[in-house]
C-alpha positions as CSV (number, residue, x, y, z in Angstrom):
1,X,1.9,-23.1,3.4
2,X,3.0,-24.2,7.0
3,X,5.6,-22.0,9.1
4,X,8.5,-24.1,7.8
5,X,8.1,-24.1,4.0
6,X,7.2,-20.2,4.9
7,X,10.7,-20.0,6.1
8,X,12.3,-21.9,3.6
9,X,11.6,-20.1,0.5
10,X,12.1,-16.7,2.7
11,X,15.5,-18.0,3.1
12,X,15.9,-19.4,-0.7
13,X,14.5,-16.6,-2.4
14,X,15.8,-13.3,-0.4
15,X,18.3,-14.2,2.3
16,X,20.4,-16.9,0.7
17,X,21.8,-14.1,-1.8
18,X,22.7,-12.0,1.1
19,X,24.5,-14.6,3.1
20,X,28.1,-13.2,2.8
21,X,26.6,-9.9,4.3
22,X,24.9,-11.7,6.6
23,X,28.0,-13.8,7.7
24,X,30.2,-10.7,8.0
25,X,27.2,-9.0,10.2
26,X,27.0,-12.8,12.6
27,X,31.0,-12.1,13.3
28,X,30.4,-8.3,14.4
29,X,27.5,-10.0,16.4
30,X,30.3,-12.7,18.2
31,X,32.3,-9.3,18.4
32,X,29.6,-8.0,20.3
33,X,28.8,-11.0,22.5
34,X,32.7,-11.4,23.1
35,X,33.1,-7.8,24.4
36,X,29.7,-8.1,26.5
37,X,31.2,-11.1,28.7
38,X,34.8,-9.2,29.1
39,X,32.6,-6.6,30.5
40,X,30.7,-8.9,33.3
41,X,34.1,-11.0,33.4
42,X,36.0,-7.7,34.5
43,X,34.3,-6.8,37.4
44,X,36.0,-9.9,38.9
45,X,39.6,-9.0,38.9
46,X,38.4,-5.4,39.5
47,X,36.9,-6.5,42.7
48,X,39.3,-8.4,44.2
49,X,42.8,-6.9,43.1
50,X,41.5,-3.1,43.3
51,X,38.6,-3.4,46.6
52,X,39.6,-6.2,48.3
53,X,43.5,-6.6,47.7
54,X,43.6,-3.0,47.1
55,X,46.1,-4.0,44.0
56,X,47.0,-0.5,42.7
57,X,48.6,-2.0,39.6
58,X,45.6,-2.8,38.1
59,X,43.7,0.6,39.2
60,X,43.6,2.0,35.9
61,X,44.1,-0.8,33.6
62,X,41.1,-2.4,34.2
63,X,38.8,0.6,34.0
64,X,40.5,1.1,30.6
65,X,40.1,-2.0,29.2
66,X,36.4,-2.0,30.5
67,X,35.8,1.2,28.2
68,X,36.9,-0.5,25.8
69,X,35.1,-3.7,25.6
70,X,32.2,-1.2,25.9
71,X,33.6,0.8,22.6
72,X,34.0,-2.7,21.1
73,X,30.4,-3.7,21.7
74,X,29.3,-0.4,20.4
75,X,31.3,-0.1,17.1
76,X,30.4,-4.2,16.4
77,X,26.7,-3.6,17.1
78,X,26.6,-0.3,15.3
79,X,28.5,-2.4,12.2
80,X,26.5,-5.8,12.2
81,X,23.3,-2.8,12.3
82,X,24.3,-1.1,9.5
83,X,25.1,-4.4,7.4
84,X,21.4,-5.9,7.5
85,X,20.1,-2.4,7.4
86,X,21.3,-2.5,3.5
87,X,20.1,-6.0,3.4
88,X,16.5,-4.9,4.5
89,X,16.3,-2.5,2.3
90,X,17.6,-4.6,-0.4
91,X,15.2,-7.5,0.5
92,X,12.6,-4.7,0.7
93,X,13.2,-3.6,-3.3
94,X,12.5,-7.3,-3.9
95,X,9.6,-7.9,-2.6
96,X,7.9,-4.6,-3.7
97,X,8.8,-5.0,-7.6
98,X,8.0,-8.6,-6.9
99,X,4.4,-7.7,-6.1
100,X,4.5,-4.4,-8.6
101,X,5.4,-7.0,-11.4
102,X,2.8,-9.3,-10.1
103,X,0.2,-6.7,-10.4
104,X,1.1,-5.7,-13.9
105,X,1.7,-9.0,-15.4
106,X,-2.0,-9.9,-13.5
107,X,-4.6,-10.1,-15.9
108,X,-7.9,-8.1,-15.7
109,X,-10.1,-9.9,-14.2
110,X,-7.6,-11.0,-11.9
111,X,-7.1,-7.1,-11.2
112,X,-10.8,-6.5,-11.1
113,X,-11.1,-8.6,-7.9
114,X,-8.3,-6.7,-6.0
115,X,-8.9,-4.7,-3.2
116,X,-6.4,-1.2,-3.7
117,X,-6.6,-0.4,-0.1
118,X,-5.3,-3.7,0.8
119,X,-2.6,-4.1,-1.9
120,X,-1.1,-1.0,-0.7
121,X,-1.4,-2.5,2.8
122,X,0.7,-5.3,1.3
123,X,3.1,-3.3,-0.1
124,X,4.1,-1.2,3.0
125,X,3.0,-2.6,6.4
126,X,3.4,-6.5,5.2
127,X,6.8,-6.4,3.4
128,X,8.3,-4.4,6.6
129,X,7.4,-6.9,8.8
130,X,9.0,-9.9,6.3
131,X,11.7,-7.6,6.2
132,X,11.8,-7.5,9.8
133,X,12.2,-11.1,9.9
134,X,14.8,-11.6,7.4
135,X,16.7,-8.9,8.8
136,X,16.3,-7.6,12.7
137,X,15.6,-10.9,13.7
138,X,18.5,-12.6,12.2
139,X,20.6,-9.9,14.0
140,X,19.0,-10.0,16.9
141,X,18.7,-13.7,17.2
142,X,22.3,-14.3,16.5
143,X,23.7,-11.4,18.6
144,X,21.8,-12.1,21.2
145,X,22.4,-15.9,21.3
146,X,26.2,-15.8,21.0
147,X,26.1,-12.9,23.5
148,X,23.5,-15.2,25.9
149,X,26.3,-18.4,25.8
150,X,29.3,-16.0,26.7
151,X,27.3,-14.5,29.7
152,X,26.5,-18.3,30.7
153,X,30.3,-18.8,30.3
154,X,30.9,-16.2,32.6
155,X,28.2,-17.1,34.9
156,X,30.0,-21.3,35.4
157,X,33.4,-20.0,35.8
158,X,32.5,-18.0,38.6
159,X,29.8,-20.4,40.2
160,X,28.2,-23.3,38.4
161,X,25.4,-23.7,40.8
162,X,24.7,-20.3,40.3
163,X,24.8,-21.0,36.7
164,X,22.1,-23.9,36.8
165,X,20.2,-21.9,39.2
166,X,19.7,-18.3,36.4
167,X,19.2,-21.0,33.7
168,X,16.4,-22.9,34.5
169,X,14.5,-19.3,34.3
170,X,15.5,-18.9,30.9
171,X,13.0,-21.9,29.4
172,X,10.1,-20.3,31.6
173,X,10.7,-16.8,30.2
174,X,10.6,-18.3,26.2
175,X,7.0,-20.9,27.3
176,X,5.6,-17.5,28.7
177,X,6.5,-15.5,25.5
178,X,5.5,-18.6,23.1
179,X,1.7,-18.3,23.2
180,X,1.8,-14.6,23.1
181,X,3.2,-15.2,19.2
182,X,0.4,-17.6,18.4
183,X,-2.3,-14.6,19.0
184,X,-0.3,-11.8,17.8
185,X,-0.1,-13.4,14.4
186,X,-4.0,-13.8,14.1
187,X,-4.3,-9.8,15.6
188,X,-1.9,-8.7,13.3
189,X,-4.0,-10.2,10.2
190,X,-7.1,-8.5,11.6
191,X,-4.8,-5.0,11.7
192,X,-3.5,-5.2,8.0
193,X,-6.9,-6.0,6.6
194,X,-8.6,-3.1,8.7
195,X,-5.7,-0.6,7.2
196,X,-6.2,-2.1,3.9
197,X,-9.9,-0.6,4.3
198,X,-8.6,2.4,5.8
199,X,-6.0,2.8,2.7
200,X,-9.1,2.4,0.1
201,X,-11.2,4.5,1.9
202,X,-9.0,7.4,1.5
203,X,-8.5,6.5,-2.2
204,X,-12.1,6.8,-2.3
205,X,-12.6,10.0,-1.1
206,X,-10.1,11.5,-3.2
207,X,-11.2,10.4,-6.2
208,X,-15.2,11.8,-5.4
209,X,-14.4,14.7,-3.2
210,X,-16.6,16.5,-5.8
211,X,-19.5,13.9,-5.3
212,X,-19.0,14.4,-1.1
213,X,-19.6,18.2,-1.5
214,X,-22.4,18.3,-4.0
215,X,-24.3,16.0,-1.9
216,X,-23.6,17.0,2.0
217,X,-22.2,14.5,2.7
218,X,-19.6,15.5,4.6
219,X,-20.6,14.6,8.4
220,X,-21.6,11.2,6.6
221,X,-18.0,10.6,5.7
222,X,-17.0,11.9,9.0
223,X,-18.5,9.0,10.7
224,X,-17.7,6.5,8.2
225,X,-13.9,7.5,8.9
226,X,-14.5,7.7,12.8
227,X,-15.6,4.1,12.4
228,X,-13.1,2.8,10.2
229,X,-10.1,4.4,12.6
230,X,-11.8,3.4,15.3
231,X,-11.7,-0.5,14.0
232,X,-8.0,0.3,13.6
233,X,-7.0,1.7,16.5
234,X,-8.7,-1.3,18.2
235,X,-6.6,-3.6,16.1
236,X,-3.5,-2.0,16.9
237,X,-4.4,-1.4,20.6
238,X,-4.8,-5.4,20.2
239,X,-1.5,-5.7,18.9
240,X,0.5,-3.5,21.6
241,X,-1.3,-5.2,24.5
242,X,-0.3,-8.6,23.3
243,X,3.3,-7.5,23.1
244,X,3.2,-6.0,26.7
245,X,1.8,-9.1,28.1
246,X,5.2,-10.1,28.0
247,X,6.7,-7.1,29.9
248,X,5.0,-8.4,33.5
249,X,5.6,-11.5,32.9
250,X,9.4,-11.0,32.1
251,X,9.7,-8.5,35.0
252,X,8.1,-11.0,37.6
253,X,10.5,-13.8,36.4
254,X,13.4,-11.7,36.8
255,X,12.0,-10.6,40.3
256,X,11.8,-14.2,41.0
257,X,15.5,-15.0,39.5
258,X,17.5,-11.7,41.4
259,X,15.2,-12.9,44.7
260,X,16.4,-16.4,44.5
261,X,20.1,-15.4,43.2
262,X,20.5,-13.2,46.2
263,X,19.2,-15.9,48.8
264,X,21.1,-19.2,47.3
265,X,24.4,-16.8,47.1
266,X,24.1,-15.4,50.4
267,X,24.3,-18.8,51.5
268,X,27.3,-19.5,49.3
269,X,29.0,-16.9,50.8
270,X,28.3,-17.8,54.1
271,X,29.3,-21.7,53.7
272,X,32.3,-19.9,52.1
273,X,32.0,-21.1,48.7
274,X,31.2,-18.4,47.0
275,X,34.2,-14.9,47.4
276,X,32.1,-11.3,47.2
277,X,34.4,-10.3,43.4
278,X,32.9,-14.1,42.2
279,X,29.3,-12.6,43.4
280,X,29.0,-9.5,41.6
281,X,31.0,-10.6,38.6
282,X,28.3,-13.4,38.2
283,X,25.3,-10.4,39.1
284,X,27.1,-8.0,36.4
285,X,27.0,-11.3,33.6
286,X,23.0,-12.2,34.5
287,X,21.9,-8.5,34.4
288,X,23.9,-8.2,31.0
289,X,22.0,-11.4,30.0
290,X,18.2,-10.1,30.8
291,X,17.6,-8.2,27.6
292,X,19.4,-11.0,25.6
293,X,17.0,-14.2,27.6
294,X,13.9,-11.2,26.8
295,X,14.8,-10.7,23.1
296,X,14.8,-14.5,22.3
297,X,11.8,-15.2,24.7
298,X,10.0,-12.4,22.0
299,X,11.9,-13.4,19.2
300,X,8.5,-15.8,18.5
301,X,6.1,-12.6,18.2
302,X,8.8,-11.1,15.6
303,X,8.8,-14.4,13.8
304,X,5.2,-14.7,14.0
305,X,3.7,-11.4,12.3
306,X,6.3,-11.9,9.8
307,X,5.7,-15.3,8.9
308,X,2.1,-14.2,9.1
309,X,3.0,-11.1,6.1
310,X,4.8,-13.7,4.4
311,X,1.7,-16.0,3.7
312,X,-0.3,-12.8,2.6
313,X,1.8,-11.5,0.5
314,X,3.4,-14.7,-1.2
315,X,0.1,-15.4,-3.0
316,X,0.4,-12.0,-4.4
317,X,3.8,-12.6,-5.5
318,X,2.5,-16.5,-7.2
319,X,-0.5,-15.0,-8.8
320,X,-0.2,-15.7,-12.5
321,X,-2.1,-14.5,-14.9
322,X,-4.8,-16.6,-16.6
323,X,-4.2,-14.9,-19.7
324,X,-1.1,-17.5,-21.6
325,X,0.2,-17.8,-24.5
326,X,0.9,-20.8,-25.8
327,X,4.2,-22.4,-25.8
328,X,4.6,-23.0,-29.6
329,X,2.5,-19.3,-30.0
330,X,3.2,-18.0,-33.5
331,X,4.3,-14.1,-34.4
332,X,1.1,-12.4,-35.5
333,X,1.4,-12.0,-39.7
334,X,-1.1,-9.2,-40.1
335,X,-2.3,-9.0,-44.0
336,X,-6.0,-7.5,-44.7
337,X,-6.5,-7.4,-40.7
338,X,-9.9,-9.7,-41.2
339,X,-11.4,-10.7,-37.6
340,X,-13.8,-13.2,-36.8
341,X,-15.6,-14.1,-34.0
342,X,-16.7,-17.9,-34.2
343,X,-19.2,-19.1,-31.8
344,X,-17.7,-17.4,-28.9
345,X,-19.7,-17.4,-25.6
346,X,-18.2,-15.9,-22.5
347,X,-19.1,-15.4,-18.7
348,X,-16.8,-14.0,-15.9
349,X,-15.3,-15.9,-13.5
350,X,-18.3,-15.8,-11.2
351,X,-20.1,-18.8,-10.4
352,X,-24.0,-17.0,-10.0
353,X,-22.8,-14.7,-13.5
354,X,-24.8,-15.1,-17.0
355,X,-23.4,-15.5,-19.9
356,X,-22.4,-12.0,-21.3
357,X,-21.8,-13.2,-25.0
358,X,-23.6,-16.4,-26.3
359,X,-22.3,-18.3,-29.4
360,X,-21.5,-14.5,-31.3
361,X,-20.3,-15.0,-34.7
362,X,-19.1,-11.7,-35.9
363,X,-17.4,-10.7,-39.0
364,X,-15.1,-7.3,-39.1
365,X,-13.8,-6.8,-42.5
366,X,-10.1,-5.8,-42.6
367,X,-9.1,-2.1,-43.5
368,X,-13.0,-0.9,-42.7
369,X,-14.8,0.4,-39.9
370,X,-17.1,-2.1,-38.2
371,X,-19.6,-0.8,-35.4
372,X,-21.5,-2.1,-32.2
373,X,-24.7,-0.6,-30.8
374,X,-26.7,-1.8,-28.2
375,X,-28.5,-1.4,-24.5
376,X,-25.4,-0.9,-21.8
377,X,-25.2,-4.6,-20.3
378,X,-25.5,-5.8,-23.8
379,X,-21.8,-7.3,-24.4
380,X,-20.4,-4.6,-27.0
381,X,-17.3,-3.7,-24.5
382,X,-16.6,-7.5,-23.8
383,X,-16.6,-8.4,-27.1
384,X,-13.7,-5.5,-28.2
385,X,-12.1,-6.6,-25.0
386,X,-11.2,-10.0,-26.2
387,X,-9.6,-8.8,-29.6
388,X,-6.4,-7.7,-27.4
389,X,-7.1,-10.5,-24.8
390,X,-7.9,-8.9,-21.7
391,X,-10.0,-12.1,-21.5
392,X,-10.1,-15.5,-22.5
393,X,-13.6,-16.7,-24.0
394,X,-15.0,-19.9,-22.5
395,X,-15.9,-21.4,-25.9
396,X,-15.2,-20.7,-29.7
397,X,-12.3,-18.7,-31.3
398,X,-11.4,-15.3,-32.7
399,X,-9.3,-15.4,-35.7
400,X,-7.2,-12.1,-37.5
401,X,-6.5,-12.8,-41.0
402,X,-7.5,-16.3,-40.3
403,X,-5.2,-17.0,-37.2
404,X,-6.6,-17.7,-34.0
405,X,-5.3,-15.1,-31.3
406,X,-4.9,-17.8,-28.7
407,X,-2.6,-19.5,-31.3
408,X,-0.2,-16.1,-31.2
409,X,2.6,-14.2,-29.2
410,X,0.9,-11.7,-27.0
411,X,3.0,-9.1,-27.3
412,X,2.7,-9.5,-31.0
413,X,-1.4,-9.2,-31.5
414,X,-1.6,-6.2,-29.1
415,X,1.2,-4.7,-30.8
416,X,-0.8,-4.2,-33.8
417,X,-3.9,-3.0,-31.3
418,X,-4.5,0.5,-30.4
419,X,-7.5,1.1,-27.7
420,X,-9.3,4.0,-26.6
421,X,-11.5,3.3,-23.8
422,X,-14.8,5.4,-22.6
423,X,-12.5,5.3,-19.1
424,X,-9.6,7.3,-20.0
425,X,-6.4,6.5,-18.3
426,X,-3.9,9.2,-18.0
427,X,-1.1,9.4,-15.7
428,X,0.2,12.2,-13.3
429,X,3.4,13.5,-16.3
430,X,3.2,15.6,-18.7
431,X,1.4,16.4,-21.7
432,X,4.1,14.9,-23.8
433,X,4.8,11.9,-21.8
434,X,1.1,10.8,-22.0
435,X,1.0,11.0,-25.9
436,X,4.3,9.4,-25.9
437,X,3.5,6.4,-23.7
438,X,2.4,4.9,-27.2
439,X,5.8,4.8,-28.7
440,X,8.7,5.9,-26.2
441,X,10.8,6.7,-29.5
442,X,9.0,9.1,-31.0
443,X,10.3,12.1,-32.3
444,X,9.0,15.1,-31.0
445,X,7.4,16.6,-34.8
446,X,5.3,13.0,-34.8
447,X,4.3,13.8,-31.1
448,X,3.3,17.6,-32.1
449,X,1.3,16.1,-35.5
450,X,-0.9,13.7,-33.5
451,X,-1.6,16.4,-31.0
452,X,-2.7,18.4,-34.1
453,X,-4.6,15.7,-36.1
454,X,-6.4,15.1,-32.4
455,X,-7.3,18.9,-32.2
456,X,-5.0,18.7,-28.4
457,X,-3.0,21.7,-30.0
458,X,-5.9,24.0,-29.2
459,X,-5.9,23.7,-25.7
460,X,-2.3,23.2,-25.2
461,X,-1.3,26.0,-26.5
462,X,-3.0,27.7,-24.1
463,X,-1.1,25.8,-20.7
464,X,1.6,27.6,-19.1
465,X,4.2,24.8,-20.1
466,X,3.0,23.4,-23.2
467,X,4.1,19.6,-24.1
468,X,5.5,20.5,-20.4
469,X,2.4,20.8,-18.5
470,X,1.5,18.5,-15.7
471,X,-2.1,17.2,-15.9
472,X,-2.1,16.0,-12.2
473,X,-3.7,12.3,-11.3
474,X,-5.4,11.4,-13.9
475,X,-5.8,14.5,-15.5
476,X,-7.8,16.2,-13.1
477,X,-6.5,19.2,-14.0
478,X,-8.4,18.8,-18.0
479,X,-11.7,18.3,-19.1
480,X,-13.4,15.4,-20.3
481,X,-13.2,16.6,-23.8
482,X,-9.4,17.5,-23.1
483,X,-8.6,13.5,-21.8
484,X,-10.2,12.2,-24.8
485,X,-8.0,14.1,-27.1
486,X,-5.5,13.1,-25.3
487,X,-6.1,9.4,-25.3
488,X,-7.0,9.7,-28.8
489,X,-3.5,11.2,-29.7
490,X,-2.1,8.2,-28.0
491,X,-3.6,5.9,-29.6
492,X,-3.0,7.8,-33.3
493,X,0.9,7.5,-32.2
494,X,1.0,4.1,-32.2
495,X,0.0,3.7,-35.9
496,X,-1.9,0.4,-35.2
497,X,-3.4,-1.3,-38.1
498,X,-6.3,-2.4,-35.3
499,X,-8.2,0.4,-33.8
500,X,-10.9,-0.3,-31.1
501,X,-12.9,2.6,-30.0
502,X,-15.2,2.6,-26.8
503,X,-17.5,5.4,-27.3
504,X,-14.6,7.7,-28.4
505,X,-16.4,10.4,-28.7
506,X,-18.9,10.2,-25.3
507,X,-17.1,13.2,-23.4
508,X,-17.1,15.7,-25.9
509,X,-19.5,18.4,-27.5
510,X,-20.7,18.8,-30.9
511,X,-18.2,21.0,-32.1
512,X,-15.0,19.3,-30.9
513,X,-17.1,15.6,-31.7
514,X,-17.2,16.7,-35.4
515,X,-13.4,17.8,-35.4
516,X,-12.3,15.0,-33.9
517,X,-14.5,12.9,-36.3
518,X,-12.4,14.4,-39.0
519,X,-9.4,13.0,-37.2
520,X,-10.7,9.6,-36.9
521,X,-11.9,9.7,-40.5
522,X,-7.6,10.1,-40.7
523,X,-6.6,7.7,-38.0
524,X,-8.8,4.7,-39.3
525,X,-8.3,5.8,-43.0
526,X,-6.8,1.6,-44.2
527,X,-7.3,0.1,-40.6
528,X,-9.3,-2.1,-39.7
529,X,-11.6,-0.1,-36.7
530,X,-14.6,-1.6,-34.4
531,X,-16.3,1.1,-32.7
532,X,-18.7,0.9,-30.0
533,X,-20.9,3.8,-29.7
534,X,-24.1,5.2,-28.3
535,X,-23.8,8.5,-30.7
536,X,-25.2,6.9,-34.0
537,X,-24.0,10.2,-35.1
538,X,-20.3,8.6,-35.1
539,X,-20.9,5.1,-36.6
540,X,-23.5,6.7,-39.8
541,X,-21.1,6.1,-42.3
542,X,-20.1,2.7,-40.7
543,X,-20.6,0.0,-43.9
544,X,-21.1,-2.9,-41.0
545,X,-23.2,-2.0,-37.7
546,X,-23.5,-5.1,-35.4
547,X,-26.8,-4.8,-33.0
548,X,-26.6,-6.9,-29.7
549,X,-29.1,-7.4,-26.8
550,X,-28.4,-9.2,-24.2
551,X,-25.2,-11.4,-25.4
552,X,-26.5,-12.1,-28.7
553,X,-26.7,-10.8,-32.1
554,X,-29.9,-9.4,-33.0
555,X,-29.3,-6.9,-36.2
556,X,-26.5,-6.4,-38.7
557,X,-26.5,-4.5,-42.0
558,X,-25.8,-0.4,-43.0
559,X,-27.6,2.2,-40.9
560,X,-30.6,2.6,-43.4
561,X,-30.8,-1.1,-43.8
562,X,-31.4,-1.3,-39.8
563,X,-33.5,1.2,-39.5
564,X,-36.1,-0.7,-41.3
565,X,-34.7,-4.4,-40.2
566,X,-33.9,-3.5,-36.6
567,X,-36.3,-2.4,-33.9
568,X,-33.5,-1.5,-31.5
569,X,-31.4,0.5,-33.9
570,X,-34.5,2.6,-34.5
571,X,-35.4,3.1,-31.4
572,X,-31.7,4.1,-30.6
573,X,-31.8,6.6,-33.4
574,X,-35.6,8.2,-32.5
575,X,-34.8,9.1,-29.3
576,X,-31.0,10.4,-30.1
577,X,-33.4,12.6,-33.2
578,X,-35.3,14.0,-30.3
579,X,-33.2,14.9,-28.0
580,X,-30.6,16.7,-30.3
C-alpha cells in the first residue's frame, strides 16, 4: 500500500465521518489566520498615525483592537483545538476496537504467530501517531496555511518586492524538511518494533517472576532489560535527532531571510520606496509567519511516522480469519451427538512442519465417553481441537450426527461444545463472573450448584468475599487444583451436549481428582465426552480408548482389551502402577 491509497482509506474510513467537525474546526482555523494578519497589519497604522504623525485619536484604539485580535486568535485556536481533540479521541476508539475485534475474531493459529509485545505497541504508540495525522495535522496544516496566505497578504500590501524576496525562502525551508520525513519513517519503524520487544519482555517477566527467583537469575534479567532499553533509547535518540535536524537548518534560513530583509529594505528606504510603519508592519507579518513556513516545512515528518503506523497497523485491522463458514452453512441439528473423523490429516501452517495427524479415522459414539492416550507430540490435543474448529484440517472431514462441521454455522457447533483445557484461562473478576462467562444469564442458584457439583464450594467458602472474590490475572491468587474447578464449573454451566476434556484432571491431587471424578461422572452423564488424559486412572471406565503415536492410530478397544493388544497403553499404565 503506497502513501496515497494509505491516505485515502484514512480519510474514507475515519475522517470522512468527522468532516462537519472538522469543517467547523477549518473556520476557527481562518478565524485564527484572520486575527494573526490584523495583528501584523496593525502595527502599520500604529506606526505612522501614533509615532510618526503623533495622531492621538488612534492612541488607544489601536492598542485595543490589537488585544483583541490577539483574544480572537486565542479563543479560535483554543476552539478549532478542542474540536479535533474529540475527534482524536473518537478516531482513537476506532481504531483500538478495530484491532481488539481483529484479534478476537483472528483465528488460532493466526493468534499463535502474534507477537503480544508488539500488538500492544500497535495499540498505543501506532494508533497515536495515525491519530496524530488525522487530527493535529489537519489542524495544523489548515491553520497554519490560511494563517501563512494572510501574512503573505500583509507582506504585498506593504511591499511586494519584499514579499517575493521572504517567499522564495519558504520552498527551501519545506526541500530541507522533506528528506528528514523519508528517514524518520524508517527510524520510527525500528522504535515501535524495539518497544514491541520491550512490551513482551515485561509480560514475560511477570508471568515467571517465580521461575526468575528460584533460579538466580535476577542480574541475568538485569542485563537482558539494560540491553533491550538500551536498543530503545537508541531508537528514540534516533528519532529526536532527526526531528532537530530541522531546527539548524530552519534557524540558519531565517538568519539568512531577516539578513537579507534588513539589507534589500534598508535600501528601500533609502531610494524612498519603502516608509519606516510599511517596514516593521511587513517585519511583524514575516516573524508571525516563521512558526507557520516551520510547521508546514515539518508537516512531512508528522505525515510520515503516521502514514508509516498506518501501514502497520492496517494489516492488523484486514487480518481475517482463516477459519469461515460457509455461505449456505446449515444450523447444527444435534440428535445422538455421533462424531467422525474421516481420513483427516493435518499440518500447521509451517512450510518445514510434519504432519501432526495422518489420514485418522476416529469414531466417538454419541452420549458416551470416548478417550485419547498417547506420548505428548502425539496429536491427541489437535484432534479435540478441530471438533470446535480452532483449525481447519488439510484433508478429510469431521461429521456430528452425520453433518460435516465445515458444512455448519459456527456459532451453532461450538454452541453445543464445552472445553476444558490442561491451560486454564481465567480472567482477573470474580469468582462468579468466571463461572458465569459460560452463560451470562444464569441465575445465581445454577451458578452456586455447579460450583457445588465442581467441589469450588469448599474453597470458596473460605475467601473473604465469596462469589465476590477477585482471583487476580489469571488466577494467580488460586491453586492449580482451585483453577481447574473453576474451569470445570464453567464448562458444567453451559450444559453442552459435547464435552472435550484436556487432561481435566492433570493439576489436582488424589483426593480432590476422585471428587471431581464424581462430578464429571455427572457432567458427562448423556453427553457425548472425548477426553484426553495421561491419568489412565480417569479414562478406566472409558468403553472406547483411542491410542495414537505419532499422528496415527495405533490401538483402540476397552482398557483390558489394550492392555493385551496395545504395547503403548501398557506401558502407559506400568509405569503410572509404579509410581502411584
Amino acid at each position: 500500500m503506497n502513501n496515497l491509497e494509505t491516505l485515502k482509506r484514512l480519510y474514507n474510513e475515519y475522517t470522512k465521518k468527522f468532516l462537519p467537525k472538522i469543517f467547523i474546526s477549518i473556520l476557527f482555523s481562518l478565524l485564527v489566520a484572520g486575527s494573526t494578519s490584523a495583528i501584523a497589519w496593525l502595527l502599520d497604522p500604529a506606526i505612522k498615525k501614533i509615532f510618526i504623525e503623533k495622531d492621538q485619536s488612534l492612541m488607544f484604539i489601536i492598542p485595543i483592537a490589537i488585544i483583541i485580535a490577539f483574544f480572537l486568535k486565542g479563543a479560535s485556536l483554543y476552539l478549532a483545538k478542542t474540536i479535533l481533540i474529540k475527534v482524536a479521541f473518537e478516531v482513537t476508539k476506532i481504531l483500538q476496537y478495530q484491532v481488539v475485534k481483529s484479534l478476537i475474531n483472528s483465528d488460532n493459529e493466526t493468534i499463535n504467530k502474534k507477537h503480544s509485545g508488539k500488538l500492544i505497541s500497535h495499540i498505543t504508540y501506532d494508533i497515536q501517531l495515525i491519530t496524530n495525522l488525522v487530527s493535529n495535522t489537519i489542524l495544523n496544516l489548515t491553520k497554519d496555511l490560511l494563517t501563512l496566505i494572510g501574512l503573505v497578504g500583509v507582506m504585498f500590501y506593504q511591499n511586494w518586492r519584499l514579499a517575493i524576496f521572504a517567499i522564495i525562502m519558504i520552498p527551501l525551508a519545506s526541500y530541507a524538511a522533506k528528506s528528514l520525513g523519508k528517514r524518520i519513517g524508517k527510524v520510527s519503524t525500528q522504535a515501535q518494533e524495539k518497544s514491541g520487544i520491550l512490551t513482551s519482555y515485561l509480560l514475560e517477566i511477570f508471568k515467571n517472576h517465580k521461575i526468575i527467583k528460584i533460579f538466580q537469575k535476577e542480574k541475568y534479567e538485569f542485563n537482558r532489560a539494560e540491553k533491550l532499553i538500551d536498543d530503545l533509547k537508541d531508537r528514540a535518540t534516533k528519532i529526536q535527532t532527526v526531528l532537530v535536524r530541522s531546527t539548524p537548518i530552519m534557524e540558519t534560513l531565517t538568519g539568512i531571510m531577516i539578513a537579507g530583509l534588513i539589507y534589500y529594505s534598508g535600501k528601500l528606504i533609502v531610494d524612498g520606496m519603502l516608509g519606516i510603519n510599511n517596514f516593521f508592519s511587513f517585519l511583524a507579518a514575516m516573524m508571525l509567519a516563521y512558526q507557520p513556513v516551520r510547521t508546514l516545512a515539518t508537516a512531512n515528518m508528522g505525515i510520515s511516522l503516521g502514514l508509516s503506523a498506518a501501514r502497520r497497523i492496517l494489516p492488523i485491522i484486514d487480518d481475517k480469519s482463516s477459519i469461515r463458514e460457509k455461505e449456505n452453512s446449515k444450523k447444527l441439528n444435534l440428535t445422538k451427538g455421533d462424531i467422525n473423523f474421516k481420513n483427516v490429516s493435518f499440518k500447521y501452517n509451517d512450510s518445514n512442519s510434519e504432519e501432526v495427524l495422518k489420514k485418522v479415522n476416529l469414531n466417538i459414539q454419541g452420549g458416551e465417553m470416548t478417550a485419547l492416550v498417547g506420548h505428548s507430540g502425539a496429536g491427541k490435543s489437535t484432534l479435540l481441537n478441530l471438533i470446535p474448529r480452532f483449525y481447519d484440517c488439510n484433508s478429510g472431514d469431521v461429521e456430528v450426527d452425520n453433518q460435516s462441521i465445515y458444512n455448519l454455522k459456527i456459532d451453532s457447533l461450538r454452541s453445543n461444545i464445552s472445553l476444558v483445557n490442561q491451560d486454564i484461562t481465567l480472567f482477573d473478576d470474580t469468582i462468579r463472573n468466571n463461572i458465569a462467562y459460560a452463560n451470562l444469564d444464569a441465575t445465581e442458584q445454577e451458578i452456586i450448584n455447579v460450583a457445588k457439583y465442581s467441589f469450588c464450594d469448599e474453597f470458596i467458602e473460605n475467601l473473604p468475599n465469596k462469589f465476590d472474590t477477585l482471583i487476580g490475572e489469571n488466577g494467580v491468587r488460586l491453586s492449580g487444583g482451585q483453577k481447574q474447578r473453576l474451569s470445570i464449573a464453567r464448562a458444567m454451566l453451559k450444559k453442552s451436549k459435547i464435552i472435550l476434556l484436556d487432561e481435566a484432571t492433570s493439576s489436582l491431587d488424589s483426593e480432590t481428582e476422585s471428587k471431581i471424578q464424581e462430578a464429571i461422572k455427572n457432567l458427562i452423564k448423556g453427553r457425548t465426552t472425548l477426553v484426553i488424559a495421561h491419568r489412565l486412572s480417569t479414562i478406566v471406565n472409558s468403553k472406547n480408548i483411542y491410542v495414537l503415536n505419532h499422528g496415527s492410530i495405533v490401538g483402540q478397544g476397552t482398557h483390558d482389551e489394550l492392555l493385551k493388544s496395545s504395547d503403548i497403553y501398557r506401558n502407559f499404565y506400568e509405569k503410572q502402577i509404579r509410581r502411584d
